[in-house]
C-alpha positions in Angstrom: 18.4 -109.5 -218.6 19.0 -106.5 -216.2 15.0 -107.0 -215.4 15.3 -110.1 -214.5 18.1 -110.6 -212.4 16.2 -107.7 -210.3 13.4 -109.9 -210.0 14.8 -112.6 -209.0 17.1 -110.6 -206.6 14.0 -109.2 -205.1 12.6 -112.9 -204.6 15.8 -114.3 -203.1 15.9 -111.1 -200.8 12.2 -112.2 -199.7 13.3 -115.6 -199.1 16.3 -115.0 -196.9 14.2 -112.3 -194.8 11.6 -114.5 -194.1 13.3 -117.9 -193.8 16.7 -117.2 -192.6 17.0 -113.9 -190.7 13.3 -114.8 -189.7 11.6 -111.0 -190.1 8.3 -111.2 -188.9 7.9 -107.6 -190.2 6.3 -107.0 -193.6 7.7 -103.4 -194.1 11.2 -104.4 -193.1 11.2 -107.4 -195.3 9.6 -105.3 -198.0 12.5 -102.5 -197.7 15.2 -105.0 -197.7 14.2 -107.1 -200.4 13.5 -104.0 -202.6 16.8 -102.5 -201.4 18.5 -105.2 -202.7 16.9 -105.6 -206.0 17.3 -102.2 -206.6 21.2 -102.0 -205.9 21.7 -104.9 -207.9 19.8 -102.8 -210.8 21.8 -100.1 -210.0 24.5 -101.9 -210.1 24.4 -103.7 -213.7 22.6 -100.4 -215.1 26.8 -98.6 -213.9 28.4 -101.8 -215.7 26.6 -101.4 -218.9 27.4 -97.6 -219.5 31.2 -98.4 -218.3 31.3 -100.7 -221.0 29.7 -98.9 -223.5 32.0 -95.7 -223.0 34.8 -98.5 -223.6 33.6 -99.8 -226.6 33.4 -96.1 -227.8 36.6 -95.2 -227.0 38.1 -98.4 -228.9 36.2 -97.0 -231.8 
């Protein structure tokens, strides 16, 4: 799940560069996109291991 939502973070990032903020700029649109999809993996990677410890300390 995590995998995907990167991906398709990555292609929405892509999208918006090129189409709404209008980055002619490969790199740029590259580094942001990747940016993104790499916070949001970030992100839900810190959320899982949150709730993990959680569940353990039910336990």
């Amino acid at each position: 799940m995590q995998e995907i939502l990167t991906v398709a973070t990555y292609l929405v990032g892509w999208l918006v560069c090129k189409w709404v903020l209008e980055i002619e700029n490969g790199l740029i649109t590259l580094i942001i996109s990747l940016g993104a999809s790499l916070f949001v993996y970030i992100l839900i990677g810190v959320k899982e291991i949150e709730e993990k410890k959680k569940k353990k300390n039910r336990n």
